[in-house]
C-alpha positions in Angstrom: -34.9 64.2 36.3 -36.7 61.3 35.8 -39.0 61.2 38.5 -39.6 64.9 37.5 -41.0 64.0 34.4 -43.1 60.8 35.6 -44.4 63.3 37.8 -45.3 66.0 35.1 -48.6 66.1 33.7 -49.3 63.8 30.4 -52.0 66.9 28.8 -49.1 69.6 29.3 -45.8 67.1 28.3 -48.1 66.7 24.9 -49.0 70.3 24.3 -44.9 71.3 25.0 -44.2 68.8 22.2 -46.5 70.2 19.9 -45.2 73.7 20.2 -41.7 72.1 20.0 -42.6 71.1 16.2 -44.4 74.1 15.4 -41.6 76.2 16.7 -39.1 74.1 14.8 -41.7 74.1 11.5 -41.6 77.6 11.9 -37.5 78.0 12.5 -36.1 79.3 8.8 -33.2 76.8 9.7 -35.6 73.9 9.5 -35.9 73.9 5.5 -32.1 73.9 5.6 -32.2 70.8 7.9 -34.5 69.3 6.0 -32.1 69.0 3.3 -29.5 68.0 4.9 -31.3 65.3 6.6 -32.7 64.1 3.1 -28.8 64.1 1.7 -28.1 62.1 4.9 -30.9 59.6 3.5 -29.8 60.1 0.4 -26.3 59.5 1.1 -27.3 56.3 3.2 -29.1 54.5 0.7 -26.7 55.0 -1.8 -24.1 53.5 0.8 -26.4 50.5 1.0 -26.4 50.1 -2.2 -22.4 50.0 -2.5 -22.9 47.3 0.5 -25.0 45.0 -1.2 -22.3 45.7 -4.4 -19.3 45.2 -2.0 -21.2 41.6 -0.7 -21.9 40.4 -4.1 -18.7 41.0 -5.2 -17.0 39.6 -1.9 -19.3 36.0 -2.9 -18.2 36.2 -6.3 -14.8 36.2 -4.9 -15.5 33.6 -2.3 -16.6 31.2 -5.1 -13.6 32.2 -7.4 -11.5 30.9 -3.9 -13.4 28.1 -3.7 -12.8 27.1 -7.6 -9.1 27.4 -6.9 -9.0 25.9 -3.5 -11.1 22.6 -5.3 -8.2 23.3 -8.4 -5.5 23.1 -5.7 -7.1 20.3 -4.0 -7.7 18.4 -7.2 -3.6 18.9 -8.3 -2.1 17.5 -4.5 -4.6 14.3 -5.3 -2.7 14.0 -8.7 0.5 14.8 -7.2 -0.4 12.6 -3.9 -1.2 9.7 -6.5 1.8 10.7 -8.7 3.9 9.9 -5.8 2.4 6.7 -4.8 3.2 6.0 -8.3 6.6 6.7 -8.0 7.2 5.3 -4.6 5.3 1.8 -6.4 8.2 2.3 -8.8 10.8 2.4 -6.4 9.2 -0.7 -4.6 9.6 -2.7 -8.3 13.0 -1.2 -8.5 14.1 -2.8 -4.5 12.4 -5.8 -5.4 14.1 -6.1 -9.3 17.5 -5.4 -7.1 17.0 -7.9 -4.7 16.0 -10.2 -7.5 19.1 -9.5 -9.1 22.0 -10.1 -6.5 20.1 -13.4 -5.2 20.5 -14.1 -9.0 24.5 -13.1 -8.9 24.8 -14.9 -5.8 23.3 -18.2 -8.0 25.3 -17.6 -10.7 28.4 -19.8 -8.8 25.5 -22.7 -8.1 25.2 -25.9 -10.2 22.6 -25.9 -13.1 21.0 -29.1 -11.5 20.2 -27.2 -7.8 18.0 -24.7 -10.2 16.4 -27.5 -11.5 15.5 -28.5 -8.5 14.7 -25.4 -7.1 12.8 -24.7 -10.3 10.7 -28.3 -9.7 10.1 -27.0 -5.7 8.5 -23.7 -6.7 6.0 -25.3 -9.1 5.8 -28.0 -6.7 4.9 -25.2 -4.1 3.1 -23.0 -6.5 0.9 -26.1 -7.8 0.3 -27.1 -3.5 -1.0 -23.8 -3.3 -3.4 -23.3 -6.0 -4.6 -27.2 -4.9 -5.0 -25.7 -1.6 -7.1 -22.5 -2.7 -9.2 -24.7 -5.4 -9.6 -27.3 -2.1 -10.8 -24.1 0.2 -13.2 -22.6 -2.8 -14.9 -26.6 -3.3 -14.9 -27.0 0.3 -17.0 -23.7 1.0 -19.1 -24.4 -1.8 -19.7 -27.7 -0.9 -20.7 -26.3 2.8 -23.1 -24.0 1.2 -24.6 -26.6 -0.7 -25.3 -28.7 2.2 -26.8 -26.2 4.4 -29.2 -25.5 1.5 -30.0 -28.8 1.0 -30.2 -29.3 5.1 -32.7 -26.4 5.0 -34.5 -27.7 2.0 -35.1 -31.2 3.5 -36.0 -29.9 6.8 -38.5 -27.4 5.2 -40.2 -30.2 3.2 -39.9 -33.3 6.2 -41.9 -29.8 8.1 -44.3 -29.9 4.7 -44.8 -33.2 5.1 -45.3 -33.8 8.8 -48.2 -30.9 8.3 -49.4 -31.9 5.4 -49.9 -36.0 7.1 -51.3 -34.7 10.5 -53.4 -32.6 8.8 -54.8 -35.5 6.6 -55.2 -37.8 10.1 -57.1 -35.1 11.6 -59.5 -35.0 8.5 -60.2 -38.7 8.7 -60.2 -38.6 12.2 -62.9 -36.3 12.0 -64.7 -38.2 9.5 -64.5 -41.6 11.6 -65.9 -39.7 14.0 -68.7 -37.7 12.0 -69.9 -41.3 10.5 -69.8 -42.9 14.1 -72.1 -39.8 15.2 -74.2 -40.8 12.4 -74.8 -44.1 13.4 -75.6 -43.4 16.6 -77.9 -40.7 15.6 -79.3 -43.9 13.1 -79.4 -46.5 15.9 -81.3 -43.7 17.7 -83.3 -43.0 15.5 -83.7 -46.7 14.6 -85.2 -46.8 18.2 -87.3 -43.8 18.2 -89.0 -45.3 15.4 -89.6 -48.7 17.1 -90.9 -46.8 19.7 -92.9 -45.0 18.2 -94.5 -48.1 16.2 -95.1 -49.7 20.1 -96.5 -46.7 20.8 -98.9 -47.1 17.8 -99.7 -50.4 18.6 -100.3 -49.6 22.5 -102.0 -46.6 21.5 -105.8 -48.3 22.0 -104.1 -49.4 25.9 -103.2 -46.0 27.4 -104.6 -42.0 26.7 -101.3 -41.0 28.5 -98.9 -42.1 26.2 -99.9 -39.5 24.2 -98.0 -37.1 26.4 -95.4 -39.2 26.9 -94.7 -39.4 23.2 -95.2 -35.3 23.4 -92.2 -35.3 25.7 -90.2 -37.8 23.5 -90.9 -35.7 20.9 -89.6 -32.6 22.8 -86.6 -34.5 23.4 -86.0 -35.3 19.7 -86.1 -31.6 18.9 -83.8 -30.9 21.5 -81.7 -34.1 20.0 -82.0 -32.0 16.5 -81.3 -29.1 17.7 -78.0 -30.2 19.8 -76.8 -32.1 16.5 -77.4 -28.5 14.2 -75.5 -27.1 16.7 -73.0 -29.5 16.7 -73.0 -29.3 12.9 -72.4 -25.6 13.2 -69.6 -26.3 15.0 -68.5 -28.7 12.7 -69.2 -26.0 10.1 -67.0 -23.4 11.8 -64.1 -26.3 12.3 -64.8 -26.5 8.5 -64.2 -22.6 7.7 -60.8 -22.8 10.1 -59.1 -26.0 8.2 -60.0 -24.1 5.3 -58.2 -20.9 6.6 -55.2 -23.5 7.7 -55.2 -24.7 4.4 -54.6 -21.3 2.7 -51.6 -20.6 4.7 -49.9 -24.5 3.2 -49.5 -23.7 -0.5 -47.5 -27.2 -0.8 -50.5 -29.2 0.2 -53.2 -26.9 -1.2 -54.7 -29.9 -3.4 -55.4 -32.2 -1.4 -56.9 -30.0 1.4 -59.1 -28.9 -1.3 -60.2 -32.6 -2.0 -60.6 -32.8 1.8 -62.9 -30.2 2.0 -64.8 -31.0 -0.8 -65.8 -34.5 0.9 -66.4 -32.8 3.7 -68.9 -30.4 1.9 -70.2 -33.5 0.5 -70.9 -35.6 4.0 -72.2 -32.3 5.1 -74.6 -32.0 2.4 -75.7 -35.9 3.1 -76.5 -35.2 6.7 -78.2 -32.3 6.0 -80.3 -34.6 3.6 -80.5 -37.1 6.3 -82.1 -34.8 8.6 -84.4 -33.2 6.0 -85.8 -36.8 5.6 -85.9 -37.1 9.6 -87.9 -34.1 9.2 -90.3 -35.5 7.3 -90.6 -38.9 9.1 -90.9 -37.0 12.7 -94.1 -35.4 10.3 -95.3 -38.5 9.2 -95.0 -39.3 12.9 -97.1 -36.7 14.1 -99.7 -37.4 11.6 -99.8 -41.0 13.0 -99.4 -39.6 16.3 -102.9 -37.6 15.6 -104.4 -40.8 14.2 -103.5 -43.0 17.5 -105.1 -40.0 19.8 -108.4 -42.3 20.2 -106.2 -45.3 21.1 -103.9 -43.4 23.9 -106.1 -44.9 26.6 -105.7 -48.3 25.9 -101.8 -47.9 26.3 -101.4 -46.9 29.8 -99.9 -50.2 30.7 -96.9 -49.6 27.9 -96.0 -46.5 29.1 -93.6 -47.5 32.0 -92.0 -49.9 29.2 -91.6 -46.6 27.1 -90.2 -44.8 29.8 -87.4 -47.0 30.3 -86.5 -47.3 26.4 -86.6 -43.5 26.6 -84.5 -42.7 29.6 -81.8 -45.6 28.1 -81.9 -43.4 25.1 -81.1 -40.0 26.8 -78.4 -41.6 28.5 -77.2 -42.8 25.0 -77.4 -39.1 23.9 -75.6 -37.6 26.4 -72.8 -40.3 25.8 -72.8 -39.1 22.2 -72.5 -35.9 23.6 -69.7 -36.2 25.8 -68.2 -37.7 22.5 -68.4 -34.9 20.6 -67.5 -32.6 23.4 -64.6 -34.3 23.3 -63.7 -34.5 19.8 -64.2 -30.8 19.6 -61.3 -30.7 22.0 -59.5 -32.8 20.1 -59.7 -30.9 17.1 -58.6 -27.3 18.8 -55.8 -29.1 20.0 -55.1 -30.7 16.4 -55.7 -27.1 15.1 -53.0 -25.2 17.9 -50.2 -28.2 17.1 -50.7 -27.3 13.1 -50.5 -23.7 13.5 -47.1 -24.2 15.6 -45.6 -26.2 12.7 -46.5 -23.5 10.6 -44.7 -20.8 13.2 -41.9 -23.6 12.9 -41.9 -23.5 9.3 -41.7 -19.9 9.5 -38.7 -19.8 11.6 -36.9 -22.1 9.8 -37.5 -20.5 6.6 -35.8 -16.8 8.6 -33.1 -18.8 10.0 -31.8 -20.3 6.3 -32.5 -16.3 5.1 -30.3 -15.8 8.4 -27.9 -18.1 6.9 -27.4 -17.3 3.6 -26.9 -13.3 4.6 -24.2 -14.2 6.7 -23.0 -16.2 4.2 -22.7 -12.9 2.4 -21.6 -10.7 4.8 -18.7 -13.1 6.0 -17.8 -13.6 1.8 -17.7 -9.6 1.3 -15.4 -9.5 4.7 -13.5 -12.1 3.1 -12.9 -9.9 0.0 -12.3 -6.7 2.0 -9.6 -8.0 4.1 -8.1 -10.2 0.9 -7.9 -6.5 -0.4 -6.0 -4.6 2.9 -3.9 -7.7 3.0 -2.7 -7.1 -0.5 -2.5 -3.2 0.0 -0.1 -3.8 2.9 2.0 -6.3 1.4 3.2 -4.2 -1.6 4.9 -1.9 1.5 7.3 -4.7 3.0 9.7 -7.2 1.1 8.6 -11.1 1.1 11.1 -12.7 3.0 12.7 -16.1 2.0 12.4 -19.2 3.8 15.5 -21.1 2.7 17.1 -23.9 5.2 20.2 -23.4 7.0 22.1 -25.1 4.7 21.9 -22.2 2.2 23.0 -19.7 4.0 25.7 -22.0 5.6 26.8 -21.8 2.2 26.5 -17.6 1.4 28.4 -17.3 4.9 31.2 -19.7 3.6 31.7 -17.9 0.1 32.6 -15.0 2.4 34.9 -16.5 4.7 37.0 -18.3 2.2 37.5 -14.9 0.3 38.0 -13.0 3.1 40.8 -15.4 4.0 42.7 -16.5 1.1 43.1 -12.6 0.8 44.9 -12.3 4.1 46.6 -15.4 4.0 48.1 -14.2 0.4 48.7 -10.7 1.8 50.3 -11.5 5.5 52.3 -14.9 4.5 55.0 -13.6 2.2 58.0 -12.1 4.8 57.7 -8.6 5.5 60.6 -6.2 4.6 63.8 -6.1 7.3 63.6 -2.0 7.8 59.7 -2.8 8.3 60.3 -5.1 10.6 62.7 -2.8 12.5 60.7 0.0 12.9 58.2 -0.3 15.6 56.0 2.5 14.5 54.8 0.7 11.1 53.2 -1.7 13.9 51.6 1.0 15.8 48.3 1.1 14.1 47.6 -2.3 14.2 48.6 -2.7 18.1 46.9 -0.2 18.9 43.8 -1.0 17.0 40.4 -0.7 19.4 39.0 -3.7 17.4 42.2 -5.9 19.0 41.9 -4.0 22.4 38.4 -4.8 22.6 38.8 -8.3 21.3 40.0 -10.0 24.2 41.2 -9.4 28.0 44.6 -10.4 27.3 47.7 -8.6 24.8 47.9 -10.2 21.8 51.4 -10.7 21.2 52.6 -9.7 17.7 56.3 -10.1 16.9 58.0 -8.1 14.6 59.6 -11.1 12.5 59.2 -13.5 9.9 58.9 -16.6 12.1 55.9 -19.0 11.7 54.9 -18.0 14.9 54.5 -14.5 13.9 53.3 -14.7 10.6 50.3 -16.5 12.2 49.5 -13.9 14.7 49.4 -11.3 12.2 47.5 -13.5 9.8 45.0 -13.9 12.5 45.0 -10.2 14.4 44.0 -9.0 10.1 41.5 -11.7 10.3 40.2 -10.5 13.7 40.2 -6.8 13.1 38.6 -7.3 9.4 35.8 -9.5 10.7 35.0 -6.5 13.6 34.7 -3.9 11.3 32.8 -6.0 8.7 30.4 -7.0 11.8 30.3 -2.9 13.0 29.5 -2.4 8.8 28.2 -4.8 6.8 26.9 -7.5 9.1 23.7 -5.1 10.4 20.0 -6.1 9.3 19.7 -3.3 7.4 21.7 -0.4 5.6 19.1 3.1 6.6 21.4 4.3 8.9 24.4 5.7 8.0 25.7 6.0 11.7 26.0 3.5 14.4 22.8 1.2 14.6 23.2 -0.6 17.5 19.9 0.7 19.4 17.8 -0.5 16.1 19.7 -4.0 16.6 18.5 -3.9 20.1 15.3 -3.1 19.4 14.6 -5.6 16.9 16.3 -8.6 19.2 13.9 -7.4 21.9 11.0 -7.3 19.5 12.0 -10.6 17.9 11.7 -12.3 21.9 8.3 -10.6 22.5 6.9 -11.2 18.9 8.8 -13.2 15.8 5.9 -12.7 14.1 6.1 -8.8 13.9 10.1 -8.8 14.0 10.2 -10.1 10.5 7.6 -7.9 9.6 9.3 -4.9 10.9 12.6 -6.0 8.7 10.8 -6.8 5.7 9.4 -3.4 5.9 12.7 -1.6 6.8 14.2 -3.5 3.8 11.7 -1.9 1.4 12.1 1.5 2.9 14.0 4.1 0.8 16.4 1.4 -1.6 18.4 3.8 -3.0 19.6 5.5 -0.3 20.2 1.7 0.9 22.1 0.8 -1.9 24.2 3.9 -1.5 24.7 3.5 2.6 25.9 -0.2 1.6 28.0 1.2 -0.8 29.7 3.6 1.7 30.2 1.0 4.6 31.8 -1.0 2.2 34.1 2.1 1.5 34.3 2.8 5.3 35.9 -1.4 6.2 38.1 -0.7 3.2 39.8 2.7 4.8 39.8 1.1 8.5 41.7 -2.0 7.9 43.6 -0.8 5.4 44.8 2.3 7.8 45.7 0.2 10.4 48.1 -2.7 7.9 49.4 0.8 5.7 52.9 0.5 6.9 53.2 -3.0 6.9 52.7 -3.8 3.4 54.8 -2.3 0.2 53.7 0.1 -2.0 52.5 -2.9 -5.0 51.6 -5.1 -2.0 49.2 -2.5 -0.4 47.2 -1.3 -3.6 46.8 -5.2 -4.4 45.0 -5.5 -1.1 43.1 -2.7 -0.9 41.9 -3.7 -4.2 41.1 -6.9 -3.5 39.9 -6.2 0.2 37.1 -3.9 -1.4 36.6 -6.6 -4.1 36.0 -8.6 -1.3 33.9 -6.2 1.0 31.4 -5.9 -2.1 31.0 -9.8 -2.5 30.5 -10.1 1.3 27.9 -7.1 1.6 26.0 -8.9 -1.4 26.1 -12.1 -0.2 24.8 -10.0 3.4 22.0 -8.7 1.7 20.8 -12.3 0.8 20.8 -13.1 3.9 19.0 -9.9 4.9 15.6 -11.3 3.3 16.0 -14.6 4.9 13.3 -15.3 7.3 15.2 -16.0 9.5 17.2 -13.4 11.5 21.3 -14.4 11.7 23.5 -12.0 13.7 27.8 -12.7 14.0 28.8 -13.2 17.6 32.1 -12.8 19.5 31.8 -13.3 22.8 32.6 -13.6 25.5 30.7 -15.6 27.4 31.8 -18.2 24.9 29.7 -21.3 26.4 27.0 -22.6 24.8 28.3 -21.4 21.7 30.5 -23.3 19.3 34.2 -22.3 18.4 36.4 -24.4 16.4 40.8 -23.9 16.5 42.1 -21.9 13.2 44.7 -24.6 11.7 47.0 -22.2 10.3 50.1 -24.5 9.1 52.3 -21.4 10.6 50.9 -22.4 14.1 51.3 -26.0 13.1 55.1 -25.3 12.5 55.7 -23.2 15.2 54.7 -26.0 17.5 57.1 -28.3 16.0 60.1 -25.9 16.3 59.1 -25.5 20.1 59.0 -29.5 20.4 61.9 -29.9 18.7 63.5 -26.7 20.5 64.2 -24.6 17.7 64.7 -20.5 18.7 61.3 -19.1 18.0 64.0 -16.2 16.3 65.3 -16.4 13.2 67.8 -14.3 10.9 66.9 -16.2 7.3 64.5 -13.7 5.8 64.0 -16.1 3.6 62.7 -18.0 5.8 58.7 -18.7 5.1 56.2 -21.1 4.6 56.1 -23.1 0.6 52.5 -22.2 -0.4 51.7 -26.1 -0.9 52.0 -26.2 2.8 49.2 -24.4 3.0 46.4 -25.9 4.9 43.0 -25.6 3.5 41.4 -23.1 6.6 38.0 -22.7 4.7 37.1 -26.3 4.9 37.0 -25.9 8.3 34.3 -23.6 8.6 32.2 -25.2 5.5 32.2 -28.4 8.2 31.4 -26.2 10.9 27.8 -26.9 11.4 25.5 -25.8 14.5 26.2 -28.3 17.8 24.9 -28.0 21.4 26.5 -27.4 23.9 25.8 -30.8 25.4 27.9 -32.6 22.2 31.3 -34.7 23.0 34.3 -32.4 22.0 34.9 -33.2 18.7 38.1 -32.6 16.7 38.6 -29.0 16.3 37.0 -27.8 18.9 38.0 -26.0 22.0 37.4 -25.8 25.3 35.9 -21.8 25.9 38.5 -21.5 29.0 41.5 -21.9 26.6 40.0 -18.7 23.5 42.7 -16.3 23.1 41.4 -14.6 20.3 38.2 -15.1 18.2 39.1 -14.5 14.2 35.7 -15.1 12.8 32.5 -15.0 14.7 30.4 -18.0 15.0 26.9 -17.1 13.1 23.9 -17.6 15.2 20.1 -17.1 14.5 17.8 -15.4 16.6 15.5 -18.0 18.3 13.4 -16.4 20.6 15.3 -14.0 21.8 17.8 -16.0 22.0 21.4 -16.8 19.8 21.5 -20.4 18.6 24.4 -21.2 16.4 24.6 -22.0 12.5 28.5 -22.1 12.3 31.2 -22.5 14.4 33.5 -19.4 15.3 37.0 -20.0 14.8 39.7 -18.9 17.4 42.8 -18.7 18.2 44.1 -20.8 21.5 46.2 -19.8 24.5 48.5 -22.6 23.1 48.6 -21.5 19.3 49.7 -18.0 20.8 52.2 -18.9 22.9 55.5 -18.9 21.0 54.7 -15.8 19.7 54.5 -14.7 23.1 57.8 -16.2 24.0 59.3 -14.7 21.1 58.0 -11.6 21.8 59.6 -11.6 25.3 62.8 -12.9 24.1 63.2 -10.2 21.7 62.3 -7.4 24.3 65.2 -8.6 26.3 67.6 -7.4 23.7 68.8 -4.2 24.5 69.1 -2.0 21.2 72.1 0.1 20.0 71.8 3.9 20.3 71.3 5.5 17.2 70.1 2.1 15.6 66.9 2.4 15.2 65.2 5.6 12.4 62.5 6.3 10.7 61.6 4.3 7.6 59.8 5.9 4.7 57.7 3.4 2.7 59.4 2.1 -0.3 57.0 2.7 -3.7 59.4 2.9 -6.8 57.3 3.3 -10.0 54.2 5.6 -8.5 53.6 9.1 -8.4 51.7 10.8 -5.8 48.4 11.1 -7.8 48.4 7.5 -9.0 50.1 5.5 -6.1 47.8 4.5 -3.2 48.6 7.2 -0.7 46.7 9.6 -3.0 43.4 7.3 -3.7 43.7 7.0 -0.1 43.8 10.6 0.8 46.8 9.4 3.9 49.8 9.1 2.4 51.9 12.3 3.0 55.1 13.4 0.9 57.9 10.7 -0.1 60.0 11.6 2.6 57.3 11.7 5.2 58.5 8.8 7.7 56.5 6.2 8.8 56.8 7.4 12.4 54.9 10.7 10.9 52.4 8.7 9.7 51.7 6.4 12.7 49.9 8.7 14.6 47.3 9.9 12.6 43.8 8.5 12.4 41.9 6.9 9.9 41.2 8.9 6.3 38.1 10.2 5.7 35.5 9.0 3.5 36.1 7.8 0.2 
């Protein structure tokens, strides 16, 4: 079809359109078309218009969104700032807290160590401020004396210009006024010449010519010295120019110039009067023509004189030539002082803007610094000796509570029934404490009463370490990996390590305080679980009493020692060398060893039988000594060789030192030796072959407490009255408190 029509005619495709509109003109259809094509335009341009209605009201709405969107952005910055107002609170609140238990913890400390502690601060506080006031006098006085090194090197510059440029002035005027006595002497000549010539006029009528040539010579003479005056003229115009460009010095150039004007003006005199003498001299010169023939003879004299004094003039010059030289160079050496000038003057404006740059650095990173240091805690930086001191305090309560507890006998049906010892046995803390059984007797020898004294100690010190010993309180589960990590971090950098735990320490205090709170809670229901049964009813809420008592002082007292800078972590072993351990004197081991030398039965049947309390030794002292020793150090007394360890009661406090434990305090221990008649006991009683029907279940005997109010209910363990302590023996700890 389309070929078809290219092919058709153009005359006949433009006639069969026109009879296409006058047929459709013509159609009676075409008025109704008409119509309803102008409806259709009608209809169309009112739908434009509801467009451009539907578009301004779809911008009025996207500025309406944009209002509320800037609203909504507006009210997160307030609640964004709001926040970082409350989490600044929080920070005061960590900080006030912190302040407050190192202040409980110095509450027990004599009033003359805060004095001096007092006296150090201000000591330290008034170092510092000397140090900053040193810092600010010392970079002022640098300042000062690279502006004054500039200024003094700017004016020596001034001044080495300033008294070159004066030596070049009277150089050139030496050498002017030698010029001008030569040009005198020559002229001094000329004019003796010329009065020979006068007076040998009559002799020779060829003189006259020769004079005509002198006299050719003396014009060329002039007109070499105007030229040279020019020169001088245009040497003239460029010191001036050098001048303007030395403000300093602009005086006495000035004055320079103005004598140089002046012996400019003089020779310009002088050779206005040389004018008119060379006149004069032609006027003679006219009156001597009639005499020129009588001075023939005293013309070769003449010659000579005159040839000696073109030589002189081309010596003068060569002089000048010269001098000219000298004074371009003179001229090239004072603009490259001025080029030096220049630079010196960019480098001091060099100077002083990065002065300024490196004083607005100074203040931008002051300000980071003290952005970033309001999100970590400021760590103290007490000696060892202090916390020596915090680690003692808990220590001696921690034993003098077990030592009150365990010493007194234990009850005879207690002591009979092997599954009120089951807990304790079978504790993972003991299992995992050492290779070897620790041997636990159920008696009231010496012997035995210091095994149990120290398997309490041992087990309460593990879960203290698992609890309250950490580096900080966030987690609420085990955070063993986050002690990992920060050992690891602490042998790559220190630096950051105690960054990283004064930051953590800051983090979230509340939740903190409440996870140290709950570990406390947690070593309270694990140790006391595990001694339940072997205690009475009075006995057992006494020491769960003072066990969380205790637990609270010694997470405290942790937390002190949690913003030390230095990083101090419990350890047990084993290995055990390089590390220093020190015997537990209990005076239960120390009379079990005198029964066994004496030969006593490690057995008794006196239940009466105990140590007198003022045979008590004093255990704490022994760790108060204990200070850190190499491993290189003579055994001293106390100490223990690591082969002979049986048990370690309380772990010997090390700080991390590049990665690597150094210790603060001895551990104490219990030997192979101390244990031993407990361990003979304990054989000797497993030889005796019980009774059928001897041996039943003991329930535990609490007269005076009701269920709600005795410890079995604050525990959430205890079961009814009659429930036996077999019963009990086999569950696990109780929940949460």
């Amino acid at each position: 079809m389309g070929s078809h029509i290219g092919s058709a005619d153009p005359t006949q495709t433009v006639d069969g359109l026109v009879r296409a509109i006058r047929d459709l003109t013509s159609d009676p259809n075409y008025k109704l078309v008409a119509d309803v094509f102008s409806d259709f335009l009608y209809v169309k341009e009112q739908n434009n218009k509801l467009s451009t209605s539907h578009q301004v009201v779809l911008e009025e709405y996207r500025k309406f969104r944009n209002e509320l969107e800037a609203q909504k952005d507006v009210i997160e910055n307030e609640k964004k700032d709001l926040e970082h107002l409350v989490q600044e609170k929080v920070q005061e609140i960590v900080q006030l807290s912190a302040a407050r238990t190192r202040l409980e913890g110095d509450l027990e400390d004599t009033q003359k160590r805060l004095e001096e502690e007092k006296a150090n601060a201000a000591e330290a506080a008034a170092t510092a401020a000397k140090e900053y006031a040193d810092l600010q006098a010392k970079s002022a006085q640098e300042y000062a004396d690279l502006q004054a090194k500039t200024a003094q090197e700017y004016a020596d510059l001034q001044a080495k210009t300033s008294q070159e440029y004066a030596d070049l002035q009277a150089k050139t005027s030496q050498e002017y006024a030698d010029l001008q006595a030569a040009k005198a002497a020559v002229e001094e000549e000329k004019r003796l010449g010329e009065e020979a010539a006068a007076a040998a006029a009559a002799k020779a009528a060829d003189e006259i010519a020769e004079l005509t040539a002198a006299k050719t010579n003396l014009e060329e003479i002039k007109a070499n010295n105007e030229a040279e005056i020019e020169t001088l003229k245009g040497n003239i115009a460029d010191l001036e120019a050098a001048k303007a460009g030395l403000e300093q010095v602009k005086a006495d150039n000035e004055a320079e110039i103005a004598s140089l004007k002046e012996r400019i003006a003089t020779l310009e005199e002088e050779k206005r009067k040389l004018e008119e003498e060379l006149e004069a001299a032609r006027q003679e010169i006219a009156s001597l023509n009639d005499t020129i023939t009588q001075k023939n003879t005293e013309i070769e004299s003449l010659q000579e004189s005159l040839r000696a004094a073109e030589e002189q003039i081309a010596s003068l010059q060569q002089t000048v030539a010269d001098k000219d030289a000298e004074i371009e160079d003179l001229h090239g050496k004072l603009k490259a002082e001025g080029e030096r000038a220049d630079k010196a003057e960019a480098h001091g404006r060099d100077l002083q803007s990065q002065l300024d740059d490196t004083t607005q650095n100074l203040h931008i990173t002051r300000g980071k610094l003290t952005d970033l240091e309001q999100y970590r805690i400021v760590l103290n930086s007490d000696n060892d000796d202090t916390y020596v001191t915090v680690l003692d305090k808990i220590w001696t309560t921690i034993v003098t509570l077990v030592e009150a507890t365990f010493r007194p006998d234990i009850d005879e049906q207690i002591l009979a029934d092997p599954s009120c010892w089951t807990n304790l046995r079978n504790s993972p803390y003991l299992k995992h404490a050492t290779q070897l059984q620790i041997p636990l007797p159920q008696s009231n020898t010496p012997a035995a009463k210091g095994m149990r004294i120290s398997a309490v100690l041992a087990v309460l010190s593990r879960a203290m370490h698992k609890h309250l010993f950490r580096p900080v309180y966030l987690l609420d589960d085990d955070d063993e990996n986050l002690v990992k990590f920060l050992r690891a971090l602490e042998d790559e950098d220190p630096t950051r390590e105690a960054h990283m735990r004064a930051t953590l320490l800051s983090m979230m205090p509340e939740r903190q305080a409440d996870l140290g709170a709950r570990r406390v809670k947690m070593v309270v229901r694990e140790v006391s679980w595990l001694v339940q049964h072997l205690l009475g009813a009075l006995q057992f809420e006494a020491f769960c009493s003072g066990l969380e008592a205790a637990c609270r002082l010694a997470r405290d007292q942790w937390m002190r020692i949690q913003l030390a800078q230095i990083k101090i972590e419990p350890y047990f072993g084993p290995p055990y060398d390089d590390f220093d351990w020190q015997v537990l004197e209990l005076p239960e081991f120390a009379e079990a060893a005198e029964r066994d030398a004496a030969g006593v039965p490690h057995t008794t049947d006196d239940p009466d039988e105990s140590v007198a309390p003022d045979d008590r030794l004093e255990t704490s002292s022994a760790f108060h000594d204990a200070a850190s020793h190499g491993p290189d150090d003579e055994m001293m007394e106390g100490e223990i060789d690591p082969d002979e360890i049986l048990l370690v009661v309380w772990p010997s406090m090390c700080a991390v030192e590049g990665g690597e434990l150094m210790s603060i305090t001895q551990g104490l221990v219990i030997s192979k030796e101390q244990a031993r008649p407990a361990l003979e006991e304990q054989r000797s009683r497993s030889r005796l072959i019980p009774r059928p029907g001897s041996r039943r279940a003991r329930t535990l005997s609490m007269p005076g407490q009701s269920r709600g109010s005795s410890p079995r209910g604050r525990l959430g363990h205890f079961h009814a009255h009659s429930q036996t302590a077999s019963e009990v023996a086999v569950d696990g700890p109780p929940e949460d408190i």
